[in-house]
C-alpha positions in Angstrom: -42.1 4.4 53.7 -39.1 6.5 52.7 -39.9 9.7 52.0 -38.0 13.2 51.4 -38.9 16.8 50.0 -38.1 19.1 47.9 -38.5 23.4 48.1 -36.8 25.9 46.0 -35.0 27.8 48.3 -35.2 28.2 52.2 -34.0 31.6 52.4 -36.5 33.0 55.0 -39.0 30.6 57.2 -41.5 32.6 57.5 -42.8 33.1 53.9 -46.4 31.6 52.9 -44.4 28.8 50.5 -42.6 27.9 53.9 -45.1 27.8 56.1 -46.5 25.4 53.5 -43.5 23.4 53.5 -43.8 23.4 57.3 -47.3 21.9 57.1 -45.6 19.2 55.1 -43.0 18.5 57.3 -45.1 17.9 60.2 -47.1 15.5 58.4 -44.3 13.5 56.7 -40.8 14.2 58.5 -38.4 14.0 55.9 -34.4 15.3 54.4 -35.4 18.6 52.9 -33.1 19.3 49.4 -33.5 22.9 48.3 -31.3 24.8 45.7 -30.1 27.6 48.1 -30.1 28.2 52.6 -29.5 31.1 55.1 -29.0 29.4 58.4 -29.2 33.4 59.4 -32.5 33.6 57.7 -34.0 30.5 59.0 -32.3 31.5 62.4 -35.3 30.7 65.3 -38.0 29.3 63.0 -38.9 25.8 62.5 -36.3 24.9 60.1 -33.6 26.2 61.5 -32.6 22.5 63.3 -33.8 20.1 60.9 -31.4 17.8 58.1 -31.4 20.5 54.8 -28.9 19.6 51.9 -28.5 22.3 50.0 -27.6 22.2 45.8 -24.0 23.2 44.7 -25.7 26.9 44.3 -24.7 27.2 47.8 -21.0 27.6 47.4 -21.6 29.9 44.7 -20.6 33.9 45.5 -22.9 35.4 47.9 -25.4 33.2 46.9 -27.7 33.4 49.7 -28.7 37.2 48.6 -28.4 36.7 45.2 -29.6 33.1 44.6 -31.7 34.3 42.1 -28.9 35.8 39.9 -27.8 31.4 39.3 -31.3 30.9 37.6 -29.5 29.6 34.4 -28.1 27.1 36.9 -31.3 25.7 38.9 -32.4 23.0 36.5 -29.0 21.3 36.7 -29.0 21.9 39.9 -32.0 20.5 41.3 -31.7 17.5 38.6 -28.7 16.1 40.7 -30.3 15.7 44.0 -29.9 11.8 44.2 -33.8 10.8 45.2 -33.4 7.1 44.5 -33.6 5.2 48.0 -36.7 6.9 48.7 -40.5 5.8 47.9 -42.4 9.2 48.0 -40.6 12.3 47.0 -43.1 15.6 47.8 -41.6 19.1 45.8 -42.8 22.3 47.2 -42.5 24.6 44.3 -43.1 27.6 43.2 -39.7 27.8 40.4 -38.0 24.2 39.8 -38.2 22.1 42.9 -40.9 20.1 40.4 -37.8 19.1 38.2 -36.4 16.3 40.2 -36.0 13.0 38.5 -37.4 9.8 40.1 -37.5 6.3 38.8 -40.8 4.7 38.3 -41.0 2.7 41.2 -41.2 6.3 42.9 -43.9 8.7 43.6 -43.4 12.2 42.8 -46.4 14.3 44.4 -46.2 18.1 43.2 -47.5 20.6 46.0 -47.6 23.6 43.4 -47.5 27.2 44.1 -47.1 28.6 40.8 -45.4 27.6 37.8 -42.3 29.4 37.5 -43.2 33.1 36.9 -40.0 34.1 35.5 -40.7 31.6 32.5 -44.4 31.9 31.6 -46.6 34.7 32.4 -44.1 37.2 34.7 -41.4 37.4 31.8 -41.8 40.8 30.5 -42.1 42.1 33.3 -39.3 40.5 34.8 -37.0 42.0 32.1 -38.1 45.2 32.1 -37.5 45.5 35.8 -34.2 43.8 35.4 -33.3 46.4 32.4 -33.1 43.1 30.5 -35.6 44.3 27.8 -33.1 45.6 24.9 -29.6 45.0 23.8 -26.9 42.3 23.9 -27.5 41.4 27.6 -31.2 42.0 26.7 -30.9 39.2 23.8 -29.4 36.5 26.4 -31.7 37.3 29.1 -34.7 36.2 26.4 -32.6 33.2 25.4 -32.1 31.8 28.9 -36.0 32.2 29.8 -36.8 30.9 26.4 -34.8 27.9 27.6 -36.2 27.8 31.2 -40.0 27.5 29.4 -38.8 24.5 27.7 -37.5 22.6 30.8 -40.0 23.8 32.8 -42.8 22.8 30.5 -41.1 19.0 30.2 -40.2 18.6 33.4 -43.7 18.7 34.5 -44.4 15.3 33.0 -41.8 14.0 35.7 -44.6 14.5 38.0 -46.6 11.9 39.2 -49.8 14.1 40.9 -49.9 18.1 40.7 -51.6 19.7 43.8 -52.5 23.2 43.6 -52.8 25.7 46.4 -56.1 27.6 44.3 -58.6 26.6 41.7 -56.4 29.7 39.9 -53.2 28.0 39.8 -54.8 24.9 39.1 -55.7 26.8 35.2 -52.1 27.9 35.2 -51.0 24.4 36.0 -53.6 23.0 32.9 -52.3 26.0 30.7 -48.5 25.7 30.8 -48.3 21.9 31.4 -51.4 20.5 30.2 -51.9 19.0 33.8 -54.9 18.4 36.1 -54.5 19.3 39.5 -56.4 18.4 43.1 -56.7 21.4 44.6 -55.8 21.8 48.3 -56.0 25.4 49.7 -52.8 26.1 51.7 -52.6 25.7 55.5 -53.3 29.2 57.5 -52.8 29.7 61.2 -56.5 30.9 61.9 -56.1 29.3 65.9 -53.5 32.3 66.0 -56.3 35.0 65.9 -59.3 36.3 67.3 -62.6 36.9 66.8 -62.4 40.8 67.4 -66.1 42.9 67.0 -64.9 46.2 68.1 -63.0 47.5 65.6 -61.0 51.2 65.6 -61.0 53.9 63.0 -58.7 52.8 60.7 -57.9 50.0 57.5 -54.6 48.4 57.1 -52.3 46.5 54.8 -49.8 44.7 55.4 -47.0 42.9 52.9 -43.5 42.8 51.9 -43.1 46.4 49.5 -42.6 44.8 46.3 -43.7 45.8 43.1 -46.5 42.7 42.1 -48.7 43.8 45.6 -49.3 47.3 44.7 -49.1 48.8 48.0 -48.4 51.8 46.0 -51.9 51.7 44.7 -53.4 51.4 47.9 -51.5 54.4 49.3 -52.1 56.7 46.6 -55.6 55.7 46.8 -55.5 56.8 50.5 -53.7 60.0 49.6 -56.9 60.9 47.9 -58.9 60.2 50.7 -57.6 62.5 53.4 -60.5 61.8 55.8 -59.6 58.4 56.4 -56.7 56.4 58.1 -54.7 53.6 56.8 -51.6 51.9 58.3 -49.2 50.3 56.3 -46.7 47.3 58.1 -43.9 45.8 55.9 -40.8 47.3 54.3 -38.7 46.0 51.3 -37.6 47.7 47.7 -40.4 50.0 47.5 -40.3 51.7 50.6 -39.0 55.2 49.1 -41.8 55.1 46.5 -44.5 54.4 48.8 -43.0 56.8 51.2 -43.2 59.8 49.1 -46.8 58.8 48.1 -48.3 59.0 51.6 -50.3 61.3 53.0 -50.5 62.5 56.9 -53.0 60.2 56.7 -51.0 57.2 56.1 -48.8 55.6 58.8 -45.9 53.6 57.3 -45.3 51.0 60.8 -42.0 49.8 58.2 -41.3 45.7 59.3 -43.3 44.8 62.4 -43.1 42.0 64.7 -45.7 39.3 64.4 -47.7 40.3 67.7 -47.5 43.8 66.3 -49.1 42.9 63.0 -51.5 40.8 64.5 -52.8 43.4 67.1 -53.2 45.8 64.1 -55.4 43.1 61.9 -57.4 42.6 64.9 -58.3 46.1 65.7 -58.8 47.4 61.9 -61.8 48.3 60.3 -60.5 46.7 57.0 -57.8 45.1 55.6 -56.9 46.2 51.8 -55.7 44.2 49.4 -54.1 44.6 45.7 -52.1 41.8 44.8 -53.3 39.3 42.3 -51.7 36.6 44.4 -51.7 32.6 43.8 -53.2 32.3 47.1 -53.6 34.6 49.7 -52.6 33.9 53.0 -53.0 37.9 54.7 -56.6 38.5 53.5 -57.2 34.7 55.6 -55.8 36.1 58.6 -57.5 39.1 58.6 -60.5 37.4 58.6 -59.6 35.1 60.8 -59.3 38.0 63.4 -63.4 39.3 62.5 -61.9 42.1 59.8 -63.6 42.5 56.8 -61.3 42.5 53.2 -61.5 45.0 50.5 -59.5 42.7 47.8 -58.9 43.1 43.9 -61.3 40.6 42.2 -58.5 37.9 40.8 -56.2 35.3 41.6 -56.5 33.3 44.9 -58.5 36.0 46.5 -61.4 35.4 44.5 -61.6 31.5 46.3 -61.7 32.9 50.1 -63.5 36.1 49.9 -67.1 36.2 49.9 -68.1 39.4 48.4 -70.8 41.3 50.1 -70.5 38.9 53.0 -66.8 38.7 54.4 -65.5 41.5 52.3 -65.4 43.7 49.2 -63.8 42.8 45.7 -63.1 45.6 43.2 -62.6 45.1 39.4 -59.8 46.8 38.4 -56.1 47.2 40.1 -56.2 50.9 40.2 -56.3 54.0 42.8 -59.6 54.8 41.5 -61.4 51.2 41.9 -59.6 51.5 45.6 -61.5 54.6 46.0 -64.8 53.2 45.0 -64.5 50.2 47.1 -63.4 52.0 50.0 -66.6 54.3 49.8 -69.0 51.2 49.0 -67.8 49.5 52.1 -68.3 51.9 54.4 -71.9 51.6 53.1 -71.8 48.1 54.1 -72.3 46.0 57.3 -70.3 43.0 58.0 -70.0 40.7 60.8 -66.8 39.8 62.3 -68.2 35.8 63.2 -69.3 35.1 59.6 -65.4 36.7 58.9 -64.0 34.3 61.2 -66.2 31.1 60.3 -65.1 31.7 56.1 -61.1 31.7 57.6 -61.9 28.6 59.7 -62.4 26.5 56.6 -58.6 27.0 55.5 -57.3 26.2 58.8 -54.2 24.2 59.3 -56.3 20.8 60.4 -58.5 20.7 56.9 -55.1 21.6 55.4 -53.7 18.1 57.1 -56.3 16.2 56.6 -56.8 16.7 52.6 -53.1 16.4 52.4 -52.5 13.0 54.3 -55.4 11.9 52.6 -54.4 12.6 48.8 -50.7 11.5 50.0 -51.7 7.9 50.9 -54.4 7.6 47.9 -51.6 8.4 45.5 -49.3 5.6 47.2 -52.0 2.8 47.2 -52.9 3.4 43.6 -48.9 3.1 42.7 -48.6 0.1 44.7 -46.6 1.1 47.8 -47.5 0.2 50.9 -47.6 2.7 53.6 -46.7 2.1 57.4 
């Protein structure tokens, strides 16, 4: 069987989407096409050795940092990847790696993250933080996205099987495309943590500081709880912001290592959450290492946090509803095994398993043997 796949952009390999894509590879080692690379950014991670052919994006000006500047150009560009000497073509996507075209003596299997943001429900807020909201430029911006809608929407149909990462994504997938979805939670590296019972005096987060998590809510939640400690690991755009909203009560760690970030989830009294995230990998980790989740109730979250028994969801994504939860948790008893045996059932093996599995079923039913 001939097989090859298909991500966005490999930018970074450390990113949930790639450690996705990673999964994949392992299982079915194959030419990865993406739109855009950083052979810095994918310098010492899995990728950084294996056969990627990049789009003609890549010769565009600094297109590595600014890939996302060329969206106008990504459905042409990932339409011109050349898939036909191959009998399974797998798309990790999250934008327009879905788009590819394949004949229909090919199989097209959809591993799908989102639906792309920028296009469906993430527009206005894309151009108002892109100062795309009014004017000429404004006008164009709405144009382009109103033509990205319309490819992504009928591109869609140029996959054979959709597989979503949460039962949440699967309702976007049924919403924008008017597809059904398997669902297939995404692989997480529970075998990397520990089951940790004693726990210190503090809660954490952890994420890249952009806008959509809301670290700033969490920190000005924090700010108005002086009596307790929270520690925040990451950096990115919003570190200024969050900066001037912390307390002396809040430690900002900035980007950690990963040993670093995983001695903090283990020794945390909570891990807080505000994201409404397709997935989820963090809060999985957390538990994973016996620490209880204080999470916003929506998105992914929802799928791999049992309230009351592995953690806490909250209603609104607010300072305030932090506060309440915070102050309802520490009224509550949870126990790091039950943590660690929720995590165990996203763990990279069921991940495998489900995946070969739904892999070779959609083969046989098309007719193509497998060997």
């Amino acid at each position: 069987m001939r097989s090859a796949i298909v991500h966005d952009w490999l930018i970074s390999g450390i990113g949930g989407g790639e450690k996705v894509l990673e999964a994949i590879h392992r299982l079915f080692p194959s030419k990865i096409h993406t739109l855009v690379k950083s052979a810095k950014g994918l310098k010492g991670t899995y990728f950084e050795h294996l056969e990627i052919d990049a789009s003609f994006i890549q010769k565009f000006p600094r297109a590595e940092k600014h890939y996302q500047s060329y969206l106008p150009f990504f459905p042409l560009a990932i339409e011109r990847f050349d898939f036909t000497s191959y009998d399974l073509v797998i798309s990790s996507s999250h934008c327009a790696a879905k788009g590819v075209i394949t004949g229909p003596d090919q199989v097209h299997i959809c591993y799908c993250h989102t639906p792309m943001r920028y296009a469906w429900d993430l527009t206005h807020e894309y151009l108002r933080q892109s100062k795309l909201d009014r004017g000429v430029r404004g006008l164009l911006a709405k144009l382009i996205l109103h033509y990205l809608r319309g490819w992504d929407a009928h591109s869609a149909h140029r996959v054979d099987h959709f597989i979503a990462n949460s039962r949440y994504i699967a309702k976007r997938i049924q919403k924008c495309y008017g597809r059904q979805a398997e669902v297939i939670y995404p692989p997480v590296n529970v075998h990397l943590f520990e089951e940790q019972h004693k726990k210190d005096n503090y809660y954490l987060t952890a994420s890249r500081l952009v806008p959509y998590k809301r670290i700033d809510l969490i920190v000005e939640a924090f700010a108005r709880m002086p009596e307790k400690q929270l520690v925040v690991i990451g950096d990115g755009p919003e570190w200024q912001k969050i900066k001037n909203k912390a307390g002396k009560n809040i430690e900002l760690l900035g980007f950690q290592p990963e040993h670093v970030l995983k001695q903090h989830l283990h020794k945390a009294k909570g891990f807080v959450f505000a994201a409404v995230e397709d997935f989820g990998i963090a809060p999985v980790e957390a538990m994973a290492a016996g620490t209880p989740v204080i999470a916003l109730d929506k998105g992914g979250v929802k799928e791999t946090v049992v309230h009351g028994q592995t953690g806490l969801l909250y209603p609104e994504q607010s300072a305030s509803s932090i506060i309440h939860a915070v102050q309802a948790f520490e009224t509550m008893e949870f126990d790091a095994h039950t943590c660690r045996k929720r995590a165990e059932e996203f763990s990279v093996s069921h991940f495998n398993e489900k995946f070969r599995r739904s892999i070779l079923h959609s083969m046989s039913r098309s007719g193509i043997s497998v060997t």
